[in-house]
KOLROTOR-630863 format. One record per atom (N, C-alpha, C, O): x, y, z. Coordinates in steps of 0.001 Angstrom, whole numbers, plus 500000, padded with zeros to 6 digits. Atoms other than C-alpha are relative to their C-alpha. Layout:
XYZ;...
This chain:
500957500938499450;296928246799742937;498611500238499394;497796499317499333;501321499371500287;294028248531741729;499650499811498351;498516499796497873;500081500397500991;294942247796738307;499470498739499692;498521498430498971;500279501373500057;295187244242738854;498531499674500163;497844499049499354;501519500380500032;291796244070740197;498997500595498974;498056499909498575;500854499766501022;290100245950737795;499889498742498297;498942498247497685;499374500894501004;291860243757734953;499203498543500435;498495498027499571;500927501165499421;290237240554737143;498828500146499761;498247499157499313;501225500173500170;287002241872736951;499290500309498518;498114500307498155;499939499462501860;287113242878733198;499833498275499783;498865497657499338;500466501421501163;287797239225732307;499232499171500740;499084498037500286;500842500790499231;285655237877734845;498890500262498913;498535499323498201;501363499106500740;282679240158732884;500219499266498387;499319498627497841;499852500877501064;284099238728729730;499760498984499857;498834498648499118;500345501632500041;284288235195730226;498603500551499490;498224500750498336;501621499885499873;280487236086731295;499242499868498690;498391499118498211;500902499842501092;279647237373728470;500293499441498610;499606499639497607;499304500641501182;281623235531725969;499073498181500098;499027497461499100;500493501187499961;279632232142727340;499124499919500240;498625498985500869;501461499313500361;276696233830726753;499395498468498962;500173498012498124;500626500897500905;274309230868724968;499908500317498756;500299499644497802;500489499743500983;273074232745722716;500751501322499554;499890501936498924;499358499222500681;275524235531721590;500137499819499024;499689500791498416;499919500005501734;276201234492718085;498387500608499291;498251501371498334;501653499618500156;272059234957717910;499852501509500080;499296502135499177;499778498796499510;272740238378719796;500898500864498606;500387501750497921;499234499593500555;275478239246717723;499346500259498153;499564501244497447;500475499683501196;273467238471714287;498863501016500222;498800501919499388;501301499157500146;270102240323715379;500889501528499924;500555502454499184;499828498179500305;272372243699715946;500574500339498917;500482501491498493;499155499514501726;274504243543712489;498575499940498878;498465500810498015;501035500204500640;271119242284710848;499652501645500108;499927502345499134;500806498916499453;269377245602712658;500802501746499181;500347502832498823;499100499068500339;272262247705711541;500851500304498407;501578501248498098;500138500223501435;272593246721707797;500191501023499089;501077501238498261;501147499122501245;270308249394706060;500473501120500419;499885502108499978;499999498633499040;272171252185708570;501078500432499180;502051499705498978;499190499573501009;273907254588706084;500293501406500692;499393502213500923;499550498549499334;275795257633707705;500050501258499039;500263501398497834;500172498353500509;275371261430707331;500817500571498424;500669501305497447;498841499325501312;278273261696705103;500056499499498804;500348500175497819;499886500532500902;277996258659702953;498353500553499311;498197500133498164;501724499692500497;273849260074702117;501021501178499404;501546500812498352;499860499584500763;275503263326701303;500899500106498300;500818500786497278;499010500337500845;278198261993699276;499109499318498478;499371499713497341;500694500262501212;275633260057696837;498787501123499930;498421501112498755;500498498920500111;273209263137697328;500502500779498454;499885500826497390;498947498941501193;276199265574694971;500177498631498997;500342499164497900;499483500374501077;276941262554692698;499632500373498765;500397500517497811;500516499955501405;274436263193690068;500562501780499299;500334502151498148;500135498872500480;275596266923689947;501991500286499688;502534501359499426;498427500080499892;279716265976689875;500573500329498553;501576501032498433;499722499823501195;279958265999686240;499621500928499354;499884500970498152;499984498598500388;278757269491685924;500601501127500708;500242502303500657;499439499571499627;281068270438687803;501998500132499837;502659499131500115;498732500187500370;284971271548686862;500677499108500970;500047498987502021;499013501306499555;287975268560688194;500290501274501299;500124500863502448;499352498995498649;289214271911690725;499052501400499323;498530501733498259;500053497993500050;288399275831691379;498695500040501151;498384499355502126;500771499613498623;285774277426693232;498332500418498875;498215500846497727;501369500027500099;281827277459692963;499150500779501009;499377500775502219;500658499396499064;279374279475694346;499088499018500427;498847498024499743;500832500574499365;276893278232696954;498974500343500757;499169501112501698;501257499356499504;273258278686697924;499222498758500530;499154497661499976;501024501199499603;270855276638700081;498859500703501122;498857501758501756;500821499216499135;267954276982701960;499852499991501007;499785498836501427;499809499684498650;267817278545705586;498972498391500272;498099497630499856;501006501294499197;266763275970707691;499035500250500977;498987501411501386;501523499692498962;263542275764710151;500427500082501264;501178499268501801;499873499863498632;263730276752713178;500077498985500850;499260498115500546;500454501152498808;264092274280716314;499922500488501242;500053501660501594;500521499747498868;263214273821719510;498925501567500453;499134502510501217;500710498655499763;260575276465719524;500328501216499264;500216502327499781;499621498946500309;261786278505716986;501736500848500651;501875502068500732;499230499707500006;265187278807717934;501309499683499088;501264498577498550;498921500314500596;268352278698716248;501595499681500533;501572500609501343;498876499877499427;271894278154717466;500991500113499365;501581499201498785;499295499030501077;273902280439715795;501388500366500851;501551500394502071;498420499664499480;277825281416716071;500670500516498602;500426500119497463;498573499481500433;280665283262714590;500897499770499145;501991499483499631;498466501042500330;283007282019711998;500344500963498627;499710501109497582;499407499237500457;285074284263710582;499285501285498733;499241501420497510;501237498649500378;282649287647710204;498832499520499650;497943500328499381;501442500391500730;279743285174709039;499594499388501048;500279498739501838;501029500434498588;276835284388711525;499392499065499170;498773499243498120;500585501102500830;276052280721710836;498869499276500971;498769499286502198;501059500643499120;273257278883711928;500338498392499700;500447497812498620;499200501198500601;274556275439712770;499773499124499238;500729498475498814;500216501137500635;272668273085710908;500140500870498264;500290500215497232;499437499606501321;273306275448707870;501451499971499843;501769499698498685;498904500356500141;277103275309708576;500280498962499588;500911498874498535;499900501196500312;276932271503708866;499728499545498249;500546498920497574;499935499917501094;275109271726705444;500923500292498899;501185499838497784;498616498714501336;277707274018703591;501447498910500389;502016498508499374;499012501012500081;280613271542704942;499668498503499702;500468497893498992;500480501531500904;279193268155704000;499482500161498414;499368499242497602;499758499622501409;278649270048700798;501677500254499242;502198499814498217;498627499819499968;282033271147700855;500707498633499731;501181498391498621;499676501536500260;283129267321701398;499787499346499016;500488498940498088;500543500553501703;280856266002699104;500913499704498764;501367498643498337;499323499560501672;282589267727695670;501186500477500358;501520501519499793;498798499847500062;285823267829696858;500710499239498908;500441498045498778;499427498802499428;288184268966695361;499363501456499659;499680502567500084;500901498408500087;285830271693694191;499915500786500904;499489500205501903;500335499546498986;285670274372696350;498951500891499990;498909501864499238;501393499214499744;282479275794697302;499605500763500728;498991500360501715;499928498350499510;282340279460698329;498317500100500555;497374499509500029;501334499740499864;279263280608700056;499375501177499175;498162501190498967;500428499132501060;279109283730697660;499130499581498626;498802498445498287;500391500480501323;277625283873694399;500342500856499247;499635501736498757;498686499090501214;280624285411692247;500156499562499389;500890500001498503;498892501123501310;281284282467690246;498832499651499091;497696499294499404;500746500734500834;280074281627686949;499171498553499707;498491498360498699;500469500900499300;278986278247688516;499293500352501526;499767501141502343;500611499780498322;276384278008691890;499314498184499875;498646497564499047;500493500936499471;275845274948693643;498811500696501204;499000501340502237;500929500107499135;272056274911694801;499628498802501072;499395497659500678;500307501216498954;271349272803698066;498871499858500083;498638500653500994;501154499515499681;267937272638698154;499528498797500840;500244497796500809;500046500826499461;266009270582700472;499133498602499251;498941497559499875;500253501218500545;264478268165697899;500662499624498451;500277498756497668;499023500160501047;267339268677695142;500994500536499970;500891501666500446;499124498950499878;270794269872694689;500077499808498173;499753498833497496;499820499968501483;271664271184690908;500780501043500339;500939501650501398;498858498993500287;274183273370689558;499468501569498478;499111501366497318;500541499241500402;273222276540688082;501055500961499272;502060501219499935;498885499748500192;275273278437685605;499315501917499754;498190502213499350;499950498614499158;275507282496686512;499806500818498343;500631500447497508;499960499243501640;274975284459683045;500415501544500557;499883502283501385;498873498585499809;277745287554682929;501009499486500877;501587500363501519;498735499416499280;280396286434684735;501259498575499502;502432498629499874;
């Protein structure tokens, strides 16, 4: 019973809003508004392009970037992940890097005769002399 009525008042609310005057108007101002809105992943994804072709088709790369600023008052919110204490918006960094140049894989060390720098107003690829 409880279904039923909910289900009644769903398309009651629909109709409503479906015979809305001006929804098509509604409907263009928020796709208009929402256009130019480019997500986290697709920014870093053209971010790494210019540096893709100095980089090998597979294997592993070292990786360096810079600590990030403190928030909220100088705090950080830091955790655990497997023996390495990450600070999250540097984790987030190092895996949307990770994503990025896949299938490359990008080590947080710097063992490899390749290092991907993150920096915060360039990323480049840096090549390790001796190894």
């Amino acid at each position: 019973m409880r279904l039923r009525v909910a289900c009644g008042i769903f398309a009651i609310l629909a109709l409503h809003v479906c015979s809305y005057p001006n929804l098509p108007a509604l409907a263009k101002f928020v796709l208009d508004h929402h256009a130019d809105y480019v997500d986290e992943i697709t920014r870093y994804e053209k971010r790494f392009e210019s540096i893709k072709g100095q980089l090998p088709d597979h294997g592993l790369v070292g990786y360096h970037a810079d600590k990030p600023q403190p928030t909220d008052a100088g705090m950080y919110f830091e955790y655990v992940d497997s023996g390495i204490t990450w600070r999250m918006e540097e984790k987030k960094s190092y895996l949307l890097t990770q994503y990025a140049l896949a299938p490359v894989i990008v080590d947080r060390t710097h063992e490899y005769p390749l290092l991907v720098e993150n920096r915060k107003t360039e990323v480049r690829v840096v090549r390790v002399e001796g190894r």
